[in-house]
C-alpha positions in Angstrom: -75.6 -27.6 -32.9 -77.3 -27.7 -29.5 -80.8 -26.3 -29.5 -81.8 -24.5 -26.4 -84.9 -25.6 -24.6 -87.2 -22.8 -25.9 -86.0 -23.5 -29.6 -86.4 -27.2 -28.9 -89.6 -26.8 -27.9 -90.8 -24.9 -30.8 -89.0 -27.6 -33.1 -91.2 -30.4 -31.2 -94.7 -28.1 -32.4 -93.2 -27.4 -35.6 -92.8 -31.2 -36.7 -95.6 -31.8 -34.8 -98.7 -29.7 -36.8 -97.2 -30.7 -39.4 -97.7 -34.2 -39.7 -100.8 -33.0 -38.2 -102.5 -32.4 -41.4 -105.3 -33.8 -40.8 -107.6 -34.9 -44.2 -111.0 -33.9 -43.3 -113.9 -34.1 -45.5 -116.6 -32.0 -43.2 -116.3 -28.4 -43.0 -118.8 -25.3 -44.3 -118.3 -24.1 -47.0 -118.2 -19.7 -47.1 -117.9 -19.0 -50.5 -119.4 -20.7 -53.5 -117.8 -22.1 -56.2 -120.8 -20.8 -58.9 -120.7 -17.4 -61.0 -118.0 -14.8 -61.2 -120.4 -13.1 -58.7 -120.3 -15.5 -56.0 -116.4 -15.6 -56.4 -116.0 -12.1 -56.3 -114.0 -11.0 -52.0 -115.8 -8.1 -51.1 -112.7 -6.2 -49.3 -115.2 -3.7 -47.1 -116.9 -7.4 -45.9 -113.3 -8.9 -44.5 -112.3 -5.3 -43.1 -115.4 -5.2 -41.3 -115.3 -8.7 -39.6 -111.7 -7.6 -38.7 -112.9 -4.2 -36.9 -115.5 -6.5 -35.0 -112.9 -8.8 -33.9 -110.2 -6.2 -32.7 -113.3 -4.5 -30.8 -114.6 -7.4 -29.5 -111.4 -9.4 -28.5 -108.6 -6.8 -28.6 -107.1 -9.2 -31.5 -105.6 -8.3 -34.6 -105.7 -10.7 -37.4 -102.6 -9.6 -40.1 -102.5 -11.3 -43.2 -100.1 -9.3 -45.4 -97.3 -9.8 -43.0 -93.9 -12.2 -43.9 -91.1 -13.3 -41.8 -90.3 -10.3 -39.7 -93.6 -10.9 -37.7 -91.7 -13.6 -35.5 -89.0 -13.4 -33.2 -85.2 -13.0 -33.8 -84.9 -16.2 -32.0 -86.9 -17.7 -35.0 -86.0 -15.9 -38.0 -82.0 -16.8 -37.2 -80.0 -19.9 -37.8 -81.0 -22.8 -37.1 -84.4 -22.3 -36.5 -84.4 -20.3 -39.8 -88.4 -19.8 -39.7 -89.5 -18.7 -43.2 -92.8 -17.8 -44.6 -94.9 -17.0 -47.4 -96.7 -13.9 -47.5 -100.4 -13.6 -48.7 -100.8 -11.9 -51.8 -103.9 -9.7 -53.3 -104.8 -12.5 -55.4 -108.4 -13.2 -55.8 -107.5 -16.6 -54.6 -105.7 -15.7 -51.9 -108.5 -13.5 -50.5 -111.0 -15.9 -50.8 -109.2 -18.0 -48.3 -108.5 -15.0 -46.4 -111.8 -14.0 -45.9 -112.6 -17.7 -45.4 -110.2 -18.4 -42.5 -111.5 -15.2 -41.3 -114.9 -16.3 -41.0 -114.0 -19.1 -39.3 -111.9 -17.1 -36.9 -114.7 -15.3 -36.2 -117.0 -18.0 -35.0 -114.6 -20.3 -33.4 -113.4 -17.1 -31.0 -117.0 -17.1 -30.0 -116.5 -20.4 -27.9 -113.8 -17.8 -25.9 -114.8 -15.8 -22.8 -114.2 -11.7 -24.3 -111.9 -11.1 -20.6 -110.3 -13.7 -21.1 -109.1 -13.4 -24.9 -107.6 -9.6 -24.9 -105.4 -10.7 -22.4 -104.3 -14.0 -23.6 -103.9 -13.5 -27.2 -102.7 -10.3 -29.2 -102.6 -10.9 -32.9 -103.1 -14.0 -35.6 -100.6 -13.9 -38.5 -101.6 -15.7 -41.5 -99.4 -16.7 -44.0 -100.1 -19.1 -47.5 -96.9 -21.3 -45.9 -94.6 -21.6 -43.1 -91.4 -23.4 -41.8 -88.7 -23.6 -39.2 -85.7 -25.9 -38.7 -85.9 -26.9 -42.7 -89.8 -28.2 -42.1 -92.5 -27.3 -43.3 -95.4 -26.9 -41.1 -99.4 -25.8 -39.9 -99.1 -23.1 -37.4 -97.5 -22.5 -33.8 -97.9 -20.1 -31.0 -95.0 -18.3 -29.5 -95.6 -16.0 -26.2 -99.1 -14.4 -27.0 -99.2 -15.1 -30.4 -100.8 -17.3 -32.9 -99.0 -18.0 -36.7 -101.1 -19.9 -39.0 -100.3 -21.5 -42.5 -103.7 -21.4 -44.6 -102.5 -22.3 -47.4 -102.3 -21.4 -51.0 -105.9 -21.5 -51.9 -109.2 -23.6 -49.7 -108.9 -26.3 -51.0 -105.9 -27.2 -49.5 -107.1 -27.3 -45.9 -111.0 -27.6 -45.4 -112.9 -25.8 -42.5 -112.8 -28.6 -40.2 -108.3 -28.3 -40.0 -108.2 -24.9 -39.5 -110.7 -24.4 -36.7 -108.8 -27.3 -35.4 -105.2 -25.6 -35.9 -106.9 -22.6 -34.2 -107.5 -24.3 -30.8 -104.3 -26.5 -31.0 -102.7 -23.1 -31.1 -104.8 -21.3 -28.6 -104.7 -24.5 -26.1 -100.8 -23.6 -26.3 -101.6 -19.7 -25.2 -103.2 -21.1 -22.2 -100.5 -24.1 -21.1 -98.2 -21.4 -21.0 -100.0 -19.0 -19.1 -102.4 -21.3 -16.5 -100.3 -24.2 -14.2 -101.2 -27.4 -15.9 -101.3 -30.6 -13.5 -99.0 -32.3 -15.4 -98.4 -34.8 -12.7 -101.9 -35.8 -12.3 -102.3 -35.7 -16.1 -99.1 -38.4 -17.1 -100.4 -40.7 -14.4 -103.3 -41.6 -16.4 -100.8 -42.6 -19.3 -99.3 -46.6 -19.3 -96.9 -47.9 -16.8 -93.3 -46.8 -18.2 -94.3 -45.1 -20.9 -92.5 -41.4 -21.2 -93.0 -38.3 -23.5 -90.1 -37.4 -26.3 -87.1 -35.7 -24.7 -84.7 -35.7 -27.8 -84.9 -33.7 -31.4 -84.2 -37.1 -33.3 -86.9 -38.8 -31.1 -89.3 -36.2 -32.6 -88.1 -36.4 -36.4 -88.4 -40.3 -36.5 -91.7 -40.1 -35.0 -92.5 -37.8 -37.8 -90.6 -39.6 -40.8 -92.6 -42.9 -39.8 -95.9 -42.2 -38.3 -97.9 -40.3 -41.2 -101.4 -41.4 -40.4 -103.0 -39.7 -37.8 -106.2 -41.6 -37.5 -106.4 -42.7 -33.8 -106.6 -46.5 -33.0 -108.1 -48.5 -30.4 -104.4 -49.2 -28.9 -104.0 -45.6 -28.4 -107.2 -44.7 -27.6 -106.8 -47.5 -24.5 -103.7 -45.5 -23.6 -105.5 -42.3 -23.3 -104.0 -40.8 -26.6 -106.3 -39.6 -29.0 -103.6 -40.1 -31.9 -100.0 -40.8 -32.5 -99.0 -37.3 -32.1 -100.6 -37.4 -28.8 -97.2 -39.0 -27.5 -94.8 -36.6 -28.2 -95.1 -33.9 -25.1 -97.7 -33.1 -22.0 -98.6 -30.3 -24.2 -99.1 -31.8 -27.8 -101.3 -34.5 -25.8 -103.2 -31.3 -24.2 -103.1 -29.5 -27.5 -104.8 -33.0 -29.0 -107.7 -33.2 -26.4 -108.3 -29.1 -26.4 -108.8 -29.0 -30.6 -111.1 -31.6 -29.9 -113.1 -30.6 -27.2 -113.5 -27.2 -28.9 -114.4 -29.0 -32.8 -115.7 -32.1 -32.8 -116.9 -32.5 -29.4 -119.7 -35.3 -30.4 -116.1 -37.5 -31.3 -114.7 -36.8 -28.3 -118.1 -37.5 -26.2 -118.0 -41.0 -27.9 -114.3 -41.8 -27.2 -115.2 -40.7 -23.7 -117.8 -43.0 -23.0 -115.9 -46.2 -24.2 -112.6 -45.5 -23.4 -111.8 -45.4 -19.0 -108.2 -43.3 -19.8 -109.9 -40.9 -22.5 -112.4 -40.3 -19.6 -110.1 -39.3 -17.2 -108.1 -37.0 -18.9 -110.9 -35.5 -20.3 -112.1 -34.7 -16.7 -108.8 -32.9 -16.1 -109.4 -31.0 -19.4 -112.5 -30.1 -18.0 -111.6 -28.7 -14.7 -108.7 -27.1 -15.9 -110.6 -25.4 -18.3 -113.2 -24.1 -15.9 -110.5 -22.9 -14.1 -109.4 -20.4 -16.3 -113.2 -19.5 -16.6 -116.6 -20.9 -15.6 -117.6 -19.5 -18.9 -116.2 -22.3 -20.9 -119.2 -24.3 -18.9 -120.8 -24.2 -22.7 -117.9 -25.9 -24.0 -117.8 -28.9 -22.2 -121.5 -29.1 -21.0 -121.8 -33.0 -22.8 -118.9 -34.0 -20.8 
């Protein structure tokens, strides 16, 4: 069957964050491991940070939702999106209230007039998947889907706060002009973006390591996955920028193409707001 360009765009994220899972071993941890105490989710602590964040931001985060939270488009053959609802679980909520947490802090880095607008709810689910794969998260129109997993330990801090600004970079390509043109110049003579759904799935199937290289990093890709679209290699430099900053400061200063697509990032960014001046003030 022939996928549309919207559906085959949501296939290329899809298989995308999904080989995307990074192994990181940083992170902070929000919740001890010790006494039954420690382990216990305060409910009236997780409602509360919720309230804050819906009057702050105008955001809801929903985390007992399932499939009917996306789109006909994906919830229909063949994009067939599934996913798995969070339960009650004491396990469950302590991820919950962990990704949460995180939530709450990374938004921070997010002028307030600029998120209400841009972004109007975060789904979390335990697992997700479209077009028979699996995968981490993906944006559609003003909203943010995000896999967290069956319990912490299978994605640390460091991925989802990540996953967060991969997805949130996405709200923004779609809504501020990009200069895409200016942007693919800095890549190598006769090199091109994925246009095909095969193209895509091999890419997936055979690259599953998704430490960057010095090749790539000469290129002006921060990783394999960097290759696939404009936006995926936008979406790569944005999670970045917003999480690690002090690896991307260091790519920066030893690689020229890194550099220059960085500046772009940079004034792009500050388009949309000077307020994101505190987000790229080592750059």
């Amino acid at each position: 069957m022939v996928l549309s360009s919207t559906s085959f765009r949501y296939l290329i994220k899809a298989l995308i964050v999904v080989a995307a899972l990074y192994v990181y071993q940083a992170g902070t941890t929000l919740w001890s491991s010790g006494d039954d105490a420690s382990l216990s989710v305060r409910e009236d602590e997780l409602e509360n940070t919720l309230r804050k964040i819906k009057k702050q931001y105008s955001v809801d985060i929903i985390y007992n939702s399932d499939v009917s939270a996306f789109p006909d488009l994906f919830r229909l053959p063949p994009a067939s999106v599934y996913a798995k609802r969070l339960t009650n679980s004491i396990e469950h909520k302590q991820n919950i209230a962990r990704v949460v947490g995180i939530l709450s802090v990374e938004l921070k880095k997010y002028p307030d007039s600029i998120v209400g607008p841009e972004l109007n709810s975060i789904y979390l689910f335990s697992k997700m998947g479209i077009y028979n794969v699996p995968y981490g998260g993906t944006s559609i129109d003003d909203v943010i889907y995000m896999a967290i997993g069956e319990k912490r330990s299978d994605h640390n801090d460091l991925y989802i706060t990540r996953l967060f600004h991969h997805e949130m970079s996405s709200v923004f390509f779609r809504r501020y002009k990009f200069p895409v043109d200016e942007w693919v110049k800095i890549n190598p003579k006769g090199f091109s973006y994925k246009t095909k759904t095969d193209e895509v799935v091999k890419m997936v199937d055979e690259n599953r390591n998704l430490d960057g290289s010095a090749v790539l990093y000469q290129q002006g890709f921060l990783d394999e996955y960097g290759k696939a679209t404009v936006e995926e290699d936008f979406n790569m430099y944005s999670e970045m920028a917003f999480a690690q900053p002090g690896r991307l400061k260091a790519l920066q200063e030893k690689y020229p193409a890194i550099y220059k697509k960085i500046e772009i990032l940079k004034k792009y960014y500050l388009g949309v707001s000077v307020k994101f001046t505190s987000v790229f003030v080592s750059f």
